[in-house]
The first five atom37 places (N, CA, C, CB, O) and aatype in JSON, in Angstrom:
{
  "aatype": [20, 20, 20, 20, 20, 20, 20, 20, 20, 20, 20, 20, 20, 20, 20, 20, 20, 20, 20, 20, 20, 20, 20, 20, 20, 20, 20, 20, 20, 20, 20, 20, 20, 20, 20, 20, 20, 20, 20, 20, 20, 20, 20, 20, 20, 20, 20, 20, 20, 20, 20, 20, 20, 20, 20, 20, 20],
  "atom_mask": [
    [1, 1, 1, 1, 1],
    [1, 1, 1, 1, 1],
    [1, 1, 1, 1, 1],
    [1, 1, 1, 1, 1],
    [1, 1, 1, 1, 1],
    [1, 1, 1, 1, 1],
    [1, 1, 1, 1, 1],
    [1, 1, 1, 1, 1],
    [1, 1, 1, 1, 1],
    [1, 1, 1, 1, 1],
    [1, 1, 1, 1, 1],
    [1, 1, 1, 1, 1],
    [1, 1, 1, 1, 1],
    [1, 1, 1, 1, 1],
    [1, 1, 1, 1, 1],
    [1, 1, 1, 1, 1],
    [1, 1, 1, 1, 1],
    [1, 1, 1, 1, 1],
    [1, 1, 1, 1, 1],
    [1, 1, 1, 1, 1],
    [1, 1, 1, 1, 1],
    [1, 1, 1, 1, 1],
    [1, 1, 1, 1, 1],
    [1, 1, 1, 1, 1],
    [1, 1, 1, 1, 1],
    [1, 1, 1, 1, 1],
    [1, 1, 1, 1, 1],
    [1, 1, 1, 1, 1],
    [1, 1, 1, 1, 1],
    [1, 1, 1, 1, 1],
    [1, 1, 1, 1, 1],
    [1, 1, 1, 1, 1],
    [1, 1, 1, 1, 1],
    [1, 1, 1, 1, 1],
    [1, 1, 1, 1, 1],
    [1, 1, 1, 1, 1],
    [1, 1, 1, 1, 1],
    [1, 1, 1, 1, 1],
    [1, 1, 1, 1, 1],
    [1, 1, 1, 1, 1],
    [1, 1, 1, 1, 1],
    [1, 1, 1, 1, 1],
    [1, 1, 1, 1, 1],
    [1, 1, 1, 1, 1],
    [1, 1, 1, 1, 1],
    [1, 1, 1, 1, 1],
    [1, 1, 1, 1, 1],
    [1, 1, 1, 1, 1],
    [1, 1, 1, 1, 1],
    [1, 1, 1, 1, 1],
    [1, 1, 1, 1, 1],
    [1, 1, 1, 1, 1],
    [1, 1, 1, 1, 1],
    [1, 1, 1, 1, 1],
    [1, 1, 1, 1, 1],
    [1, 1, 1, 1, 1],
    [1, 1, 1, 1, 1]
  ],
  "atom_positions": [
    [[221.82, 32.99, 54.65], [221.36, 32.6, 55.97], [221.68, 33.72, 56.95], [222.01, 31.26, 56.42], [222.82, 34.01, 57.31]],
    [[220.55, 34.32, 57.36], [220.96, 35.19, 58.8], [220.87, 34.74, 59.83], [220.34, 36.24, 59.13], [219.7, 34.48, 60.11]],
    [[221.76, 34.45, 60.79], [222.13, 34.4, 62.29], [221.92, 35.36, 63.55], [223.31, 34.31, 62.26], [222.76, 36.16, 63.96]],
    [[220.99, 35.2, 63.94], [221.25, 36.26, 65.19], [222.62, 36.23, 65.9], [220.19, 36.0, 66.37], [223.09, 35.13, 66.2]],
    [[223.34, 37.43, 66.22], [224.95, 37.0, 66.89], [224.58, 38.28, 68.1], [226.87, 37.35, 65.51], [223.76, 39.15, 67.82]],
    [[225.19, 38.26, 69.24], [224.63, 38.71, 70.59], [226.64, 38.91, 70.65], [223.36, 37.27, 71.92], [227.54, 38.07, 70.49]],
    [[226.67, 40.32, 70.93], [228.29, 40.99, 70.92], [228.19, 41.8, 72.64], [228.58, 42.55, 69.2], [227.67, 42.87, 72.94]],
    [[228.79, 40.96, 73.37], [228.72, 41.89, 74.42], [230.09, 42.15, 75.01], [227.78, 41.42, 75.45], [230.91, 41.23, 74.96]],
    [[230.53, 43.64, 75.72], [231.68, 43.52, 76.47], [232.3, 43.06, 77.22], [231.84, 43.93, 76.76], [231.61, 42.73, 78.18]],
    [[233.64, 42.75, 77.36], [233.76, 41.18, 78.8], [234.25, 42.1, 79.86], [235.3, 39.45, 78.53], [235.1, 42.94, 79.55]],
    [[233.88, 42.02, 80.87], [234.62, 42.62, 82.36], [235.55, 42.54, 82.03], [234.58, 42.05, 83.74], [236.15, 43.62, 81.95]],
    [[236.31, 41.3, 81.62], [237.91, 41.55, 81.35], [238.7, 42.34, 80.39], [238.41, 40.49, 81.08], [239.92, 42.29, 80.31]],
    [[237.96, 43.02, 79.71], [238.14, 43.65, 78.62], [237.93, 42.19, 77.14], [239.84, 44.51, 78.86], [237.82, 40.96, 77.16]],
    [[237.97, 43.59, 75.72], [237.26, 42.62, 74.78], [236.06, 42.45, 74.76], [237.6, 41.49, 74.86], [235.22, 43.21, 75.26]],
    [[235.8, 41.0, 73.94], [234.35, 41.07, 73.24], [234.14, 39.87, 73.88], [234.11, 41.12, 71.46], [234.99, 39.26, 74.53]],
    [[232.41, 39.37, 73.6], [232.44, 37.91, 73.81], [231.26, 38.06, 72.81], [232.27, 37.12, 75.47], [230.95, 39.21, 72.5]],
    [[230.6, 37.06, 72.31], [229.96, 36.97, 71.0], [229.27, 35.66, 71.15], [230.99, 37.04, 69.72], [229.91, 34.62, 70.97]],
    [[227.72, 35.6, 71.54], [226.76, 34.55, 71.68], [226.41, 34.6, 70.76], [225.85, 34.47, 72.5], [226.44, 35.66, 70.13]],
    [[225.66, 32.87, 70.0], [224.82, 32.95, 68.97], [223.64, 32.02, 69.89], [225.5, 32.33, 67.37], [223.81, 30.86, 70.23]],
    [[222.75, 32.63, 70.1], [221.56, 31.69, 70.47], [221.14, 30.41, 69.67], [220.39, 32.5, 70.47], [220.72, 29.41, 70.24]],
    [[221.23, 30.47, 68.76], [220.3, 29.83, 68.15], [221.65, 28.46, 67.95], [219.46, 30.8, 66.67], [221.47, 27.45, 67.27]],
    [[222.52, 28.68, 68.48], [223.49, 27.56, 68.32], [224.22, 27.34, 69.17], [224.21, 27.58, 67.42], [225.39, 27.71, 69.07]],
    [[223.5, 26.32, 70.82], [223.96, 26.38, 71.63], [225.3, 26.07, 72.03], [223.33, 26.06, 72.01], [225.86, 25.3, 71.25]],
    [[225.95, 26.4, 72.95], [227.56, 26.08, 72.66], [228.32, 27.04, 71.85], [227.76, 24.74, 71.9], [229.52, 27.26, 72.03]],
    [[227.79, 27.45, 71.18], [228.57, 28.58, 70.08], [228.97, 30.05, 70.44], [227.61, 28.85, 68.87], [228.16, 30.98, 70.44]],
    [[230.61, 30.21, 70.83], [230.68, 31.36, 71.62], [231.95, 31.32, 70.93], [230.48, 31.42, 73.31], [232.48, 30.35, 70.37]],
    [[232.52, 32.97, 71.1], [233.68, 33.27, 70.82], [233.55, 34.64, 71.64], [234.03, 33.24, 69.28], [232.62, 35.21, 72.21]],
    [[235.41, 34.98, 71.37], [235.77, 35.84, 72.12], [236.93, 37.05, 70.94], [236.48, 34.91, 73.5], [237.38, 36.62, 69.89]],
    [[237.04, 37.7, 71.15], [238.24, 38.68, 70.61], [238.43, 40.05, 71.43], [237.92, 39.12, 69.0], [237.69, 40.34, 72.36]],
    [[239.57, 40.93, 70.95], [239.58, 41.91, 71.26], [239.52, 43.4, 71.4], [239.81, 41.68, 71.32], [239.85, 44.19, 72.28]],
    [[238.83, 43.52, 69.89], [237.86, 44.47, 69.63], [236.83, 43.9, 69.43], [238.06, 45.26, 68.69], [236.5, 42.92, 70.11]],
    [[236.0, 44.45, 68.35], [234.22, 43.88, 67.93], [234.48, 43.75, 66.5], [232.63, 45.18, 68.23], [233.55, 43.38, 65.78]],
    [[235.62, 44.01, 66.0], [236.1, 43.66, 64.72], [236.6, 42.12, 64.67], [237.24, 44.65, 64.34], [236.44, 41.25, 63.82]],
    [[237.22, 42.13, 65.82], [237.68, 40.14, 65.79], [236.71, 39.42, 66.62], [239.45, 39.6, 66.67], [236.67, 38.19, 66.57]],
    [[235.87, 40.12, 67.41], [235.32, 39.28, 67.56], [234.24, 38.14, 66.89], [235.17, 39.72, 68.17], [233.87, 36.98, 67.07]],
    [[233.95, 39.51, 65.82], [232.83, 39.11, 64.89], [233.52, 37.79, 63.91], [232.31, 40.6, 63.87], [233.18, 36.68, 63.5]],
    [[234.65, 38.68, 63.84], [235.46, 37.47, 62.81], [235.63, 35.8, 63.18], [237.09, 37.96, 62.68], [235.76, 34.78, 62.51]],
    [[235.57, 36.11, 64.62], [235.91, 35.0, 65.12], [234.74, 33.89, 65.34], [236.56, 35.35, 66.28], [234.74, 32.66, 65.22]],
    [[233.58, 34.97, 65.77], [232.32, 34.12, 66.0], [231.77, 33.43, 64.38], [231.01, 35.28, 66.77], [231.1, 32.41, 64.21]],
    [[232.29, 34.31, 63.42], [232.09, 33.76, 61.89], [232.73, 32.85, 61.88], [232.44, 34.52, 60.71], [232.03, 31.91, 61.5]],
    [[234.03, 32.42, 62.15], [234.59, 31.03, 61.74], [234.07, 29.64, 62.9], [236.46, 31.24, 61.76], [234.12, 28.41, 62.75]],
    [[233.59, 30.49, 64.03], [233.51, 29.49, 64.81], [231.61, 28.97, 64.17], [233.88, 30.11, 66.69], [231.21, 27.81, 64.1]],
    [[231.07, 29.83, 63.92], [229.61, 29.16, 63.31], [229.72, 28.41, 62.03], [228.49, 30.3, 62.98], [228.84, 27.7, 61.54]],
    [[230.76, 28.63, 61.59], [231.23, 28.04, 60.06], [231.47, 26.07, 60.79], [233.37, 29.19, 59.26], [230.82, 25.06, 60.54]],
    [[232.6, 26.28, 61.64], [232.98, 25.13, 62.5], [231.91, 24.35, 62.88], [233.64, 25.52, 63.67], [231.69, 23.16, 62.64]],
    [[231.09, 25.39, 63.68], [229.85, 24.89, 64.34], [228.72, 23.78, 63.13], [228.97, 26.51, 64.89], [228.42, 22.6, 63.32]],
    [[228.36, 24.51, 62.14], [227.33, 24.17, 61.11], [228.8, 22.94, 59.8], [226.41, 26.31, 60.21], [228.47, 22.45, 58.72]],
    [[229.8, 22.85, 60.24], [230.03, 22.0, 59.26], [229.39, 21.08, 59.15], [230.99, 21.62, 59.2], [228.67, 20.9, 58.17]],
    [[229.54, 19.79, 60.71], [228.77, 18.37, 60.51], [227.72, 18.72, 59.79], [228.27, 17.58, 61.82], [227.62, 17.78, 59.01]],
    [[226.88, 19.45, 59.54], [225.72, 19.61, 59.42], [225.7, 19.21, 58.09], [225.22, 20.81, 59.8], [225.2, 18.16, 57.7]],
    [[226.31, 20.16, 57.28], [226.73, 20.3, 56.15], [226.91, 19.31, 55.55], [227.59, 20.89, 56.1], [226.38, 19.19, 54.45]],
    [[227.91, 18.01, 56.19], [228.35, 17.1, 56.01], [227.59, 16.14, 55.12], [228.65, 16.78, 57.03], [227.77, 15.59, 54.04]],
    [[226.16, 16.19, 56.54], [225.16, 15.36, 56.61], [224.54, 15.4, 55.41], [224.34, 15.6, 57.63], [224.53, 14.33, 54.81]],
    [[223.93, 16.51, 54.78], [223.05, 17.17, 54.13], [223.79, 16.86, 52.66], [222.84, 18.76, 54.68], [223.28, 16.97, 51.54]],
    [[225.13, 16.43, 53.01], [226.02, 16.03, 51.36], [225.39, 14.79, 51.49], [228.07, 15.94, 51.15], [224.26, 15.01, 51.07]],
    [[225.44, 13.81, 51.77], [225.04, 12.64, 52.0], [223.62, 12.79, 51.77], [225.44, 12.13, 53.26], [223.13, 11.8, 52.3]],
    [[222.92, 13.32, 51.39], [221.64, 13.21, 51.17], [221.16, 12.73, 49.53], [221.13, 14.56, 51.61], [219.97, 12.61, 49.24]]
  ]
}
């Protein structure tokens, strides 16, 4: 599955890391190395229920 992921710099320093296609779905870190990491566990989080559902099928 490919994800579009949107990595931009924060004024405050660090990363911040949109996924469009999964509203609500944001993370943050402090290079572009954690951030990525981070936005990976948080879409993992994001798409569990989903997952859930789709067992139940």
């Amino acid at each position: 599955m490919h994800i579009k992921i949107i990595l931009e710099p924060s004024e405050e320093g660090g990363y911040t890391d949109i996924v469009p296609a999964l509203p609500g779905c944001i993370s943050e870190g402090d290079s572009g190395r954690e951030a990525i990491e981070n936005i990976r566990e948080a879409i993992k989080l994001y798409l569990e229920p989903v997952e859930r559902c789709v067992g139940l099928l």
